[in-house]
C-alpha positions as CSV (number, residue, x, y, z in Angstrom):
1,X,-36.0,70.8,21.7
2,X,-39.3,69.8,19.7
3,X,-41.6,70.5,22.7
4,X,-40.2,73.4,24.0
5,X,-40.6,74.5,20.5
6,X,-44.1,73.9,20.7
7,X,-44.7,75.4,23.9
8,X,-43.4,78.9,22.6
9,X,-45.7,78.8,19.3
10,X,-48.5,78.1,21.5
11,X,-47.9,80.7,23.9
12,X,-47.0,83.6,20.8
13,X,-50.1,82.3,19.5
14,X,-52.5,82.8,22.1
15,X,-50.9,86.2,22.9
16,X,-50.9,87.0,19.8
17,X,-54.7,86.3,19.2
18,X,-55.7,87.7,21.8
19,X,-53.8,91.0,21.0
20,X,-55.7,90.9,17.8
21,X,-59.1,90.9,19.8
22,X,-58.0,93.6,21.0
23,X,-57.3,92.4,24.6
24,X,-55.0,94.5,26.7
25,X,-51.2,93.3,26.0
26,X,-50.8,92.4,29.7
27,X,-53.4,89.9,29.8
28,X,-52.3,88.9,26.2
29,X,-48.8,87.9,27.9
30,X,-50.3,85.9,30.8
31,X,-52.8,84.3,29.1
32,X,-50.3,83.1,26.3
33,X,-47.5,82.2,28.7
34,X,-50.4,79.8,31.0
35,X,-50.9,78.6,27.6
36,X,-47.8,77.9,26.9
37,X,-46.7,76.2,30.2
38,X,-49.7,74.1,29.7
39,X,-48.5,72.5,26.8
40,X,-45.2,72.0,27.9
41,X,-46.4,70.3,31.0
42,X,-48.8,67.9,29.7
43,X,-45.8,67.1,26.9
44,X,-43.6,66.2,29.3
45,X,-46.0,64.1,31.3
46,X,-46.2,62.3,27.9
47,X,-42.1,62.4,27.1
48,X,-42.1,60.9,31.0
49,X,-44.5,58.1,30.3
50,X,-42.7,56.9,26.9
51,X,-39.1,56.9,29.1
52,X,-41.2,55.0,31.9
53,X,-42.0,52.0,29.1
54,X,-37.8,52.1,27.9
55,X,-36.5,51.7,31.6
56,X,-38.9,48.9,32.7
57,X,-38.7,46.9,29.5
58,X,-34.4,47.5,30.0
59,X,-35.2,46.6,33.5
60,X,-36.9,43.3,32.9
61,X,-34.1,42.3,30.5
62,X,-31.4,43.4,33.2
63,X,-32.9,41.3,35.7
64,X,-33.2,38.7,33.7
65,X,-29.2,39.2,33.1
66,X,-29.1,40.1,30.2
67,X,-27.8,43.2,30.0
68,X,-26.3,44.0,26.8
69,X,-30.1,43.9,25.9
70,X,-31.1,46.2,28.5
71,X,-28.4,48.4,26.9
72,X,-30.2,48.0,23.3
73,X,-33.5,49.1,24.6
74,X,-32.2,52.2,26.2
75,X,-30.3,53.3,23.2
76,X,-33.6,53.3,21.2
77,X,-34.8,55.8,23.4
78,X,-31.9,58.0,21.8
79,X,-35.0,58.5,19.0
80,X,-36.3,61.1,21.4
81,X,-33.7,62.9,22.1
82,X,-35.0,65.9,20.4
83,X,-38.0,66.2,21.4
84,X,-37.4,67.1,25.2
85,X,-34.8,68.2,27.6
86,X,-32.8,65.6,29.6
87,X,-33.9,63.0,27.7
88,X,-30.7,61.5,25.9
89,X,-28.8,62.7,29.7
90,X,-31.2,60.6,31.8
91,X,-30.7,57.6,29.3
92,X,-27.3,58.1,28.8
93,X,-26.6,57.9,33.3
94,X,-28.9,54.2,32.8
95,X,-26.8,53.4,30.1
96,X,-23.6,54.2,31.9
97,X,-24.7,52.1,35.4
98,X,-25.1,49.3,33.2
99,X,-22.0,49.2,31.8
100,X,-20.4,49.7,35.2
101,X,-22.8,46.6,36.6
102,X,-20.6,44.4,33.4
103,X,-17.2,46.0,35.0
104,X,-17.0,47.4,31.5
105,X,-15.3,50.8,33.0
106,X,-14.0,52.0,29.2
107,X,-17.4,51.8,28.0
108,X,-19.1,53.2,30.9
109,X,-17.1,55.9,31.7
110,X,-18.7,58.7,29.1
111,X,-21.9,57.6,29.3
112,X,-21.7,58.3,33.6
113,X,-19.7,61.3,32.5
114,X,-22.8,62.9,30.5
115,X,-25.4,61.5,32.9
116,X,-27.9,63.4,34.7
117,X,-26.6,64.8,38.0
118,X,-29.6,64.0,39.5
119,X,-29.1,60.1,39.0
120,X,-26.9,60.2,42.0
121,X,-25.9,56.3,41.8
122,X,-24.1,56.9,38.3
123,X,-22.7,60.1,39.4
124,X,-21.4,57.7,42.3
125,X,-20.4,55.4,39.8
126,X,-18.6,57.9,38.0
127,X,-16.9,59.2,41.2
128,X,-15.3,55.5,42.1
129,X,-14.2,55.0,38.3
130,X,-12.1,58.4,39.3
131,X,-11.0,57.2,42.6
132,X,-10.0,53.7,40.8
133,X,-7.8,56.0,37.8
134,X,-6.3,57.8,41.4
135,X,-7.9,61.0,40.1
136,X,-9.2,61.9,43.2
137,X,-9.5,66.0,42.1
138,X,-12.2,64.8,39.7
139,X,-13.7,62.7,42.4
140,X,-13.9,65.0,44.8
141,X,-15.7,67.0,42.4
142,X,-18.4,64.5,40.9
143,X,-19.2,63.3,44.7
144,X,-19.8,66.9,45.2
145,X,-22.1,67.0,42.9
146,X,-23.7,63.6,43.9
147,X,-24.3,65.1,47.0
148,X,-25.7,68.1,45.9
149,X,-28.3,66.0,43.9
150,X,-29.2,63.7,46.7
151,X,-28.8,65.5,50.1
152,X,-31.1,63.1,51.6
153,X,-29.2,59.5,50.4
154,X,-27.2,57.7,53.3
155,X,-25.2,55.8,50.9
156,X,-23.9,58.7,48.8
157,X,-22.3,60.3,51.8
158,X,-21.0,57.0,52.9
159,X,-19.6,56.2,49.4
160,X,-17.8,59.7,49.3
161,X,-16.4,59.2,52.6
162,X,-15.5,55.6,51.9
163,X,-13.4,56.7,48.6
164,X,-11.8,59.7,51.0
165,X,-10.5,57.4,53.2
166,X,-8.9,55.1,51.1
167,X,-7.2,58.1,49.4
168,X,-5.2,58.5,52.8
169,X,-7.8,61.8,54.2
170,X,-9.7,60.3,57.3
171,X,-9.9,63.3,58.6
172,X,-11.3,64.6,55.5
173,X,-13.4,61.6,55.8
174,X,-14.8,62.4,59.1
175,X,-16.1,65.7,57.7
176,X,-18.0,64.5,54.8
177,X,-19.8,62.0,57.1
178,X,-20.7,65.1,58.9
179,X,-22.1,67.0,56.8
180,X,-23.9,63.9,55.6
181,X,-25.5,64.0,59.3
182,X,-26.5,67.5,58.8
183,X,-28.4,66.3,56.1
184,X,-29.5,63.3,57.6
185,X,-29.7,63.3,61.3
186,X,-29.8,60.7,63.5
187,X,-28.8,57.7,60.4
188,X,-27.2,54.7,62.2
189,X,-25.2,53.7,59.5
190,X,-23.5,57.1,59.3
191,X,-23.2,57.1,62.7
192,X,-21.7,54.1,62.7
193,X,-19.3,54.6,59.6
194,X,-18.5,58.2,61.6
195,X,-17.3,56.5,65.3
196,X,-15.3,53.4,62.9
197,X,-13.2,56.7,61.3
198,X,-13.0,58.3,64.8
199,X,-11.5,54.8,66.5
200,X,-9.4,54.7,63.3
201,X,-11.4,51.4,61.9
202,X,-12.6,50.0,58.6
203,X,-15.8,51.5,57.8
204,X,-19.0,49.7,58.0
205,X,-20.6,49.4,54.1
206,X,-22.5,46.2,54.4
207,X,-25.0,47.6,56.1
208,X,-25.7,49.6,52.5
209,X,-26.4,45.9,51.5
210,X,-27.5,46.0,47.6
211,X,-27.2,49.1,47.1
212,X,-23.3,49.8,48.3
213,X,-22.7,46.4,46.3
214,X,-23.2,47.9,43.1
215,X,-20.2,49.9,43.5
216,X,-18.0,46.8,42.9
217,X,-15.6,48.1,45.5
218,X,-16.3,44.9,47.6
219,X,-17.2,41.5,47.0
220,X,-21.1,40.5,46.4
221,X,-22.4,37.9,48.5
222,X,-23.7,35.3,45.5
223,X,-26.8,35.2,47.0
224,X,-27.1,38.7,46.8
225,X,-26.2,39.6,43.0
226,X,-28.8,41.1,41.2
227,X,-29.2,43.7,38.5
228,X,-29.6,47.4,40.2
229,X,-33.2,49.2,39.4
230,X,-32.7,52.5,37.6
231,X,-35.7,53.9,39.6
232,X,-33.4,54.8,42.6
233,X,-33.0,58.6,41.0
234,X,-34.6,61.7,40.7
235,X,-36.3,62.1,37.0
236,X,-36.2,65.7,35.1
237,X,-38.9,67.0,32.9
């Protein structure tokens, strides 16, 4: 990557001229490796700030429907690719939500697949596109890693127990709620969804509202339907 690139000349450079001035080496290496870490820091508050402008222009198009234009933007930022880690990963987990949000699964299947794990609603995504193909190893392990990213997110502990219990593993179920409520304790809604598996009853999603709607695995209220945001994820620079 360009700016990591950059951030290793700097910091040889500054050790380096140092060492020349005759500084001791051990000063030379801290000095040059601050230097260094510097650089990359205030590069990738500048990679974060160009990404910023992508997704809200792509979001302004998406809510305005039109989503095959959101699409267009955030390929663009494919350009930068180079320049910085998780850069093409990040756009390519946006990319891959919007393609789900057009129920074009093909399509949006390898873009969720080399997604950032930290943008827990495409990992989702990704998860229910396995539970849909009755692959349920692979969705096992991509909510596993969903969960892993967001530890903290009601829905993504609901949506992994929701999947396992449609696969036939309530019990199984039941313990993933759990642990979402070692995680989270005291959330009504897995509370809720945890007693409905215990009485052996449907599980209670709406209360997820927009947010368990963009998983197409119930029907949207019309009044409802919008767009999702991309800004419900964690960002990696």
């Amino acid at each position: 990557m360009v700016n990591i690139l950059i951030s290793i000349l700097v910091a040889i450079d500054v050790g380096l001229g140092l060492y020349l001035l005759d500084v001791h080496y051990i000063i030379d290496i801290l000095v040059g490796l601050v230097a260094g870490l510097g650089v990359f820091y205030i590069l990738s508050k500048r990679m974060a700030a160009i990404l910023t402008g992508i997704v809200e222009k792509a979001n302004k198009l998406a809510m305005k429907r039109n989503l095959d234009g959101a699409i267009d933007v955030l390929k663009e930022g494919y350009r930068y690719r180079w320049k910085h880690p998780f850069v093409k990963s990040q756009l390519d987990a946006q990319i891959g939500v919007l393609y789900y949000y057009k129920k074009d699964y093909d399509n949006a299947f390898p873009y969720l697949k080399k997604g950032i794990a930290t943008h827990y609603i495409a990992k989702g995504m990704l998860a229910v596109i396995y539970y849909k193909k009755k692959q349920y190893d692979k969705m096992e392990e991509t909510f596993e890693i969903a969960v892993k990213a967001a530890p903290k997110e009601s829905l993504i502990w609901a949506l992994y127990a929701y999947c396992m219990n449609k696969t036939g593993k309530r019990e199984k179920a039941i313990e993933i709620i759990n642990r979402g409520l070692k995680k989270i304790p005291g959330d009504e809604r897995l509370l809720a969804n945890l007693k409905a598996l215990q009485n052996k009853r449907p599980m209670k999603m709406k209360a997820y509202g927009e947010l368990w709607y963009q998983f197409m695995l119930d029907k949207m209220p019309v009044i409802q339907q919008q767009p999702p945001k991309f800004a419900r994820h964690k960002r990696r620079f």
